[in-house]
N, CA, C and O atoms as a GROMACS GRO file, in nm:
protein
  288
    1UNK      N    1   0.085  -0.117   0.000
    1UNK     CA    2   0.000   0.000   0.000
    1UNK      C    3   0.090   0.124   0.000
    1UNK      O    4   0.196   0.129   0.062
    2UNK      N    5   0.043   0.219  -0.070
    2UNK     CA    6   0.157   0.303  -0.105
    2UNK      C    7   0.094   0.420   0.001
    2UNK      O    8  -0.027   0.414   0.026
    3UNK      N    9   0.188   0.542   0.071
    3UNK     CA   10   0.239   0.622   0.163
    3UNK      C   11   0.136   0.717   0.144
    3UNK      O   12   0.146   0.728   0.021
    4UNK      N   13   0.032   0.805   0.180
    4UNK     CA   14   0.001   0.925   0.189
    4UNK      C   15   0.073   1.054   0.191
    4UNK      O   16   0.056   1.165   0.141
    5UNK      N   17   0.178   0.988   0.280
    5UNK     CA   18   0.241   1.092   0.336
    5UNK      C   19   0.316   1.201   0.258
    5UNK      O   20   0.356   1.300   0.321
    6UNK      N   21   0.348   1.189   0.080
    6UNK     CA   22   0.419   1.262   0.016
    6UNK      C   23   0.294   1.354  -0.060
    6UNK      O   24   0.323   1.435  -0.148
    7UNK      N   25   0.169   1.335  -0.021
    7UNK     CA   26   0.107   1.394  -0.106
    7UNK      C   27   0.018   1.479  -0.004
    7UNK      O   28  -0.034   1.584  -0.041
    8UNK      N   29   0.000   1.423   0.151
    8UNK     CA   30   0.004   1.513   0.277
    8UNK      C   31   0.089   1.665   0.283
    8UNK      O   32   0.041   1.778   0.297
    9UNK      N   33   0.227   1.623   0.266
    9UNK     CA   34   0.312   1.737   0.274
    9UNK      C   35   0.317   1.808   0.134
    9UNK      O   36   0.366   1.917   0.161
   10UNK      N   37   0.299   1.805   0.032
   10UNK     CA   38   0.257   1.857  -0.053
   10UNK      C   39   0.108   1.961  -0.069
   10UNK      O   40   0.107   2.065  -0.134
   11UNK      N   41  -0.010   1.906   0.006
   11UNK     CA   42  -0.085   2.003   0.028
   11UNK      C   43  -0.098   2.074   0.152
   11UNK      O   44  -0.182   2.154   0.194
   12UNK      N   45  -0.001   2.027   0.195
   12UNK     CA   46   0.033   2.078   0.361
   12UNK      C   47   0.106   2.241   0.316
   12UNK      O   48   0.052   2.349   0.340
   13UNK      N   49   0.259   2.218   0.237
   13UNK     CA   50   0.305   2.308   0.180
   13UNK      C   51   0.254   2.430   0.097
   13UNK      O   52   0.219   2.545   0.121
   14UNK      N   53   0.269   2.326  -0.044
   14UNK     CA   54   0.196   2.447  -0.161
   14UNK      C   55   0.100   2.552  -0.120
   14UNK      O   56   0.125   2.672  -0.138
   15UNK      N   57  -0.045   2.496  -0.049
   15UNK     CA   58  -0.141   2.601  -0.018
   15UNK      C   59  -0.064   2.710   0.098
   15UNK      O   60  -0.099   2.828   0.098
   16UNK      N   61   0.002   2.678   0.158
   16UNK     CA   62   0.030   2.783   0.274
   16UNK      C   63   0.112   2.909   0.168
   16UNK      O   64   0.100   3.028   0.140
   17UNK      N   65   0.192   2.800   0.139
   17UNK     CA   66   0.265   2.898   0.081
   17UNK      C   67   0.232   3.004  -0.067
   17UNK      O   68   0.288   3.109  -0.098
   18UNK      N   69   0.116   2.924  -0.144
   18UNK     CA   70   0.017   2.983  -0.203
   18UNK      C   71  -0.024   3.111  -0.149
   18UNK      O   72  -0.001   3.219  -0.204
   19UNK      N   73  -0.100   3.093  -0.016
   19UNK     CA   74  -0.139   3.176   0.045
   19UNK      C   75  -0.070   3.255   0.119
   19UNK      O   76  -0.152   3.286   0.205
   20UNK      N   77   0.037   3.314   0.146
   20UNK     CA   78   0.143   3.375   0.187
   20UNK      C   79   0.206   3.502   0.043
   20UNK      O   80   0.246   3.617   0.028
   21UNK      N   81   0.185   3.417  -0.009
   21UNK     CA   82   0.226   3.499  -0.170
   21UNK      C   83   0.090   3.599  -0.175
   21UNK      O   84   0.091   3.722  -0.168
   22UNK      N   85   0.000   3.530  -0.187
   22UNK     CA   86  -0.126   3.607  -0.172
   22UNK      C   87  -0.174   3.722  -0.083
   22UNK      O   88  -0.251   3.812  -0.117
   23UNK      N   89  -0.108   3.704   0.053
   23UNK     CA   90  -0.104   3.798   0.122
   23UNK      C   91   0.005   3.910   0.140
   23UNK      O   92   0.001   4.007   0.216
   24UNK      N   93   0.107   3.871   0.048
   24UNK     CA   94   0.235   3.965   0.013
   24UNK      C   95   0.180   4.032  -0.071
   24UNK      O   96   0.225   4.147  -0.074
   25UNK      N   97   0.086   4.008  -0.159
   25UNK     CA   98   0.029   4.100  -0.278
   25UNK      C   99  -0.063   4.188  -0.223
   25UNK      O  100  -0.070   4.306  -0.259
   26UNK      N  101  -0.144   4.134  -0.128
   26UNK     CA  102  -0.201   4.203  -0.085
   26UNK      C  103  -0.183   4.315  -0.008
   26UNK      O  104  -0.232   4.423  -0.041
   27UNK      N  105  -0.112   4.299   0.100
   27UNK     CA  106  -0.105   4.450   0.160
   27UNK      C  107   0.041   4.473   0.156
   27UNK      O  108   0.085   4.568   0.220
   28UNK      N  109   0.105   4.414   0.100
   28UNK     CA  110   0.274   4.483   0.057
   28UNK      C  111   0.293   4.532  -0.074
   28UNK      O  112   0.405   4.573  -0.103
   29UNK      N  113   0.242   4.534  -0.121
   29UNK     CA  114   0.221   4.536  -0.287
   29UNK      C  115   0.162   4.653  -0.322
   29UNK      O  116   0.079   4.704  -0.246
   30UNK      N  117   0.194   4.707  -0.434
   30UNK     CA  118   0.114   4.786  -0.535
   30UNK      C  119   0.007   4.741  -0.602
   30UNK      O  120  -0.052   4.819  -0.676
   31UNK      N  121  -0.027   4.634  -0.592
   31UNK     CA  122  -0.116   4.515  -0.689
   31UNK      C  123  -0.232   4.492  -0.630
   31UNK      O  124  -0.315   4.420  -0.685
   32UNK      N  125  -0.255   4.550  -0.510
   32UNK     CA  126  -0.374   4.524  -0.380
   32UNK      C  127  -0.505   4.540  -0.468
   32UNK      O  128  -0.594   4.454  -0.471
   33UNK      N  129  -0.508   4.661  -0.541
   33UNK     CA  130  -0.653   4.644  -0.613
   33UNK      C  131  -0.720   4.524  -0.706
   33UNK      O  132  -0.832   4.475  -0.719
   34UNK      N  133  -0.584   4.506  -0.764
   34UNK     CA  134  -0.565   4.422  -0.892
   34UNK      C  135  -0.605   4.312  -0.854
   34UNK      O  136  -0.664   4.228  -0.922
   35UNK      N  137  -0.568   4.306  -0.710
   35UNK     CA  138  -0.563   4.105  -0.633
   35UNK      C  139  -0.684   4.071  -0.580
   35UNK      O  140  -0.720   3.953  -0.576
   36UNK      N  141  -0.789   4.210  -0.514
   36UNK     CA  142  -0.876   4.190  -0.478
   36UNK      C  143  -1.037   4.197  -0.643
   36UNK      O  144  -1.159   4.182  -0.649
   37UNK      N  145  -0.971   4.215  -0.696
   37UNK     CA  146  -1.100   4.216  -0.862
   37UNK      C  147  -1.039   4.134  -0.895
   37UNK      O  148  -1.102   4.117  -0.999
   38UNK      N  149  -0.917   4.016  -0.903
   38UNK     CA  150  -0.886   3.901  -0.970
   38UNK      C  151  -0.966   3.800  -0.832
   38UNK      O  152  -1.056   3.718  -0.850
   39UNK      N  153  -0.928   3.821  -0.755
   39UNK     CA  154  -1.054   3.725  -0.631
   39UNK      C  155  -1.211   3.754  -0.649
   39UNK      O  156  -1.293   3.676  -0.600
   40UNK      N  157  -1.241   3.841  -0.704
   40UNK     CA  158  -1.366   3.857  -0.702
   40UNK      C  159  -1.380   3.823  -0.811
   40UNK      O  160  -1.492   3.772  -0.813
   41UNK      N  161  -1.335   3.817  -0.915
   41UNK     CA  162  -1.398   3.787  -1.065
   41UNK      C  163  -1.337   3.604  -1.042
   41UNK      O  164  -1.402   3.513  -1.093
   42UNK      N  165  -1.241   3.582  -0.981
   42UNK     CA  166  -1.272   3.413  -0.976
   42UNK      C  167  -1.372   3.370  -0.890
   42UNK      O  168  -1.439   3.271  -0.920
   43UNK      N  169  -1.395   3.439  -0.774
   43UNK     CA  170  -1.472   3.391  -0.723
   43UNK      C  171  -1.628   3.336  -0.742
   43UNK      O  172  -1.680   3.227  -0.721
   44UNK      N  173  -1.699   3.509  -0.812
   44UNK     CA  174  -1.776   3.484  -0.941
   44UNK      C  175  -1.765   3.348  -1.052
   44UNK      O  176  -1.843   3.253  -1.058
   45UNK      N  177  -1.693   3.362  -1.101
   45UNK     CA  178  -1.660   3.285  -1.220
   45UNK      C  179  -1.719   3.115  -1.164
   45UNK      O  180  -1.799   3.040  -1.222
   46UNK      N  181  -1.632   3.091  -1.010
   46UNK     CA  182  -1.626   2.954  -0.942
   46UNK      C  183  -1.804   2.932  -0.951
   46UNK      O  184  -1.862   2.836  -1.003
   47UNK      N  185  -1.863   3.043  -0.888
   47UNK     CA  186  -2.008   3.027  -0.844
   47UNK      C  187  -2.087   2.997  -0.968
   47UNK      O  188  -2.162   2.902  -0.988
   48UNK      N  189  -2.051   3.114  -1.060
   48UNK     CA  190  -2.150   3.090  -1.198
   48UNK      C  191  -2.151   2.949  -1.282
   48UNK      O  192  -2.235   2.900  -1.357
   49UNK      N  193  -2.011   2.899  -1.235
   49UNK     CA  194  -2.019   2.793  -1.348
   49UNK      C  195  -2.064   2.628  -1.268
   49UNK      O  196  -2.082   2.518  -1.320
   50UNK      N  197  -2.071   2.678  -1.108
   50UNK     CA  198  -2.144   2.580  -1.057
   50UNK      C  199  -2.322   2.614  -1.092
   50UNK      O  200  -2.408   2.527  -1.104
   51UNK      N  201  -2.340   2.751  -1.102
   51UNK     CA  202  -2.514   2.694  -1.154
   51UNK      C  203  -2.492   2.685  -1.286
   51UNK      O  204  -2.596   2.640  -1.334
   52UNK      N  205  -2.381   2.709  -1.405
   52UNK     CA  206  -2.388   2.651  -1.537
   52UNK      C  207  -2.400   2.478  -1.552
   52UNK      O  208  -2.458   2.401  -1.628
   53UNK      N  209  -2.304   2.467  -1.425
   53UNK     CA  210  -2.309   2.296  -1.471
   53UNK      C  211  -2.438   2.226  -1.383
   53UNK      O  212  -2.485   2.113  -1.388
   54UNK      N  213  -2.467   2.325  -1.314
   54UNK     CA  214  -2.616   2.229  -1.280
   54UNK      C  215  -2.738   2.224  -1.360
   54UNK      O  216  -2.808   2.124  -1.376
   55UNK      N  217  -2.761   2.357  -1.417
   55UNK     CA  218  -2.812   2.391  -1.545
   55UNK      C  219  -2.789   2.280  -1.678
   55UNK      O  220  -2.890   2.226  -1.724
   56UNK      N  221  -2.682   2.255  -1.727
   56UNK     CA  222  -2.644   2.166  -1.791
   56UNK      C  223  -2.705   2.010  -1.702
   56UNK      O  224  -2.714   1.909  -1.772
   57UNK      N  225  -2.729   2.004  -1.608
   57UNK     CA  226  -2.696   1.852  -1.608
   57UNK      C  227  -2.884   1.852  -1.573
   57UNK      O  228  -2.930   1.738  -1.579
   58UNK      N  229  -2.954   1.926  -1.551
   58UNK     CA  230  -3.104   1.900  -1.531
   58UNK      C  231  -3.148   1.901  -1.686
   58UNK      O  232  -3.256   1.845  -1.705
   59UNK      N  233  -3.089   1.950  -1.793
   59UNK     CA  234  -3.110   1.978  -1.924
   59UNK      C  235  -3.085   1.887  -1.949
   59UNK      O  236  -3.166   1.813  -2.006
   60UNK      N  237  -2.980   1.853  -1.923
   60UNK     CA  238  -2.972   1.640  -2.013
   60UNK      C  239  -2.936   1.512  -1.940
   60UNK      O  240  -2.866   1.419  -1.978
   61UNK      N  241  -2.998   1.530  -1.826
   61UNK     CA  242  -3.056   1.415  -1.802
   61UNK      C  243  -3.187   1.397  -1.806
   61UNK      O  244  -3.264   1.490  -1.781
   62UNK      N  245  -3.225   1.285  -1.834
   62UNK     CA  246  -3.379   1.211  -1.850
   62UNK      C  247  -3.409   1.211  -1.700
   62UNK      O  248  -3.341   1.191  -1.599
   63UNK      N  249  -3.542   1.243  -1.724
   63UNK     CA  250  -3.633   1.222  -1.634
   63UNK      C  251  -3.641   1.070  -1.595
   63UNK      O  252  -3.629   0.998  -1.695
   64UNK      N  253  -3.664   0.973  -1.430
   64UNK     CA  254  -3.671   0.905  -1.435
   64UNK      C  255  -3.802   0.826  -1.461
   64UNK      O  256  -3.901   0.897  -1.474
   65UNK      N  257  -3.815   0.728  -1.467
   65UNK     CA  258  -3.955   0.668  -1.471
   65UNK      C  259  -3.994   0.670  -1.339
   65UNK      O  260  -3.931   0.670  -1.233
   66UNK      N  261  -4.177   0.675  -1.385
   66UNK     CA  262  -4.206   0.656  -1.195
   66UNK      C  263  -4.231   0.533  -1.172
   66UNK      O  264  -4.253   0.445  -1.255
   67UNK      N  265  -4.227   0.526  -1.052
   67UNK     CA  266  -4.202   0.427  -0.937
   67UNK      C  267  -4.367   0.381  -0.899
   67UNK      O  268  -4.434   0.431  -0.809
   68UNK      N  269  -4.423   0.247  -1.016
   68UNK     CA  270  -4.525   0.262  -0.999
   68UNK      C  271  -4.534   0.107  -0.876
   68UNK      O  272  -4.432   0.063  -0.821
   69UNK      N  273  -4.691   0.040  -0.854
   69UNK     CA  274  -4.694  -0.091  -0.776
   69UNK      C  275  -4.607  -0.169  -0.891
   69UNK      O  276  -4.489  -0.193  -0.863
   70UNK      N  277  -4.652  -0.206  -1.006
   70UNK     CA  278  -4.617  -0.316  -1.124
   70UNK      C  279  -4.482  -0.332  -1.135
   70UNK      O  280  -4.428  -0.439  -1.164
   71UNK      N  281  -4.392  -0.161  -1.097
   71UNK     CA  282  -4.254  -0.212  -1.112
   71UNK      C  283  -4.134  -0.277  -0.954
   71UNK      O  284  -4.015  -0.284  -0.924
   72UNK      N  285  -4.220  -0.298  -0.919
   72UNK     CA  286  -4.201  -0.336  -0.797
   72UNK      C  287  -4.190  -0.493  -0.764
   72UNK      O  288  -4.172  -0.530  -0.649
   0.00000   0.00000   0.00000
């Protein structure tokens, strides 16, 4: 069985340090406006395309059959 553990410290790492960069832009930076309308337009973006793909998936999937006594 193969180790967790290299892919533990990997998201243990990257995100912190993701987020550290992120907060250097933010209030050390000249870029503060820039960082906060690139978070807001992904953030947007994340939301809209979760009701696009739910939208999409009530559009093509079939309705099921009902659940009558006979199919039982």
């Amino acid at each position: 069985m193969k180790s967790n553990r290299p892919t533990g410290i990997f998201l243990l790492i990257v995100p912190t340090v993701i987020f550290l960069i992120y907060i250097y832009l933010l209030f050390a930076s000249s870029l503060d406006l820039l960082i906060i309308k690139l978070t807001i337009v992904g953030t947007v973006g994340i939301i809209v395309s979760v009701f696009i793909w739910i939208g999409y998936t009530m559009i093509s999937t079939s309705n099921p059959s009902e659940i009558t006594d006979d199919n039982i």
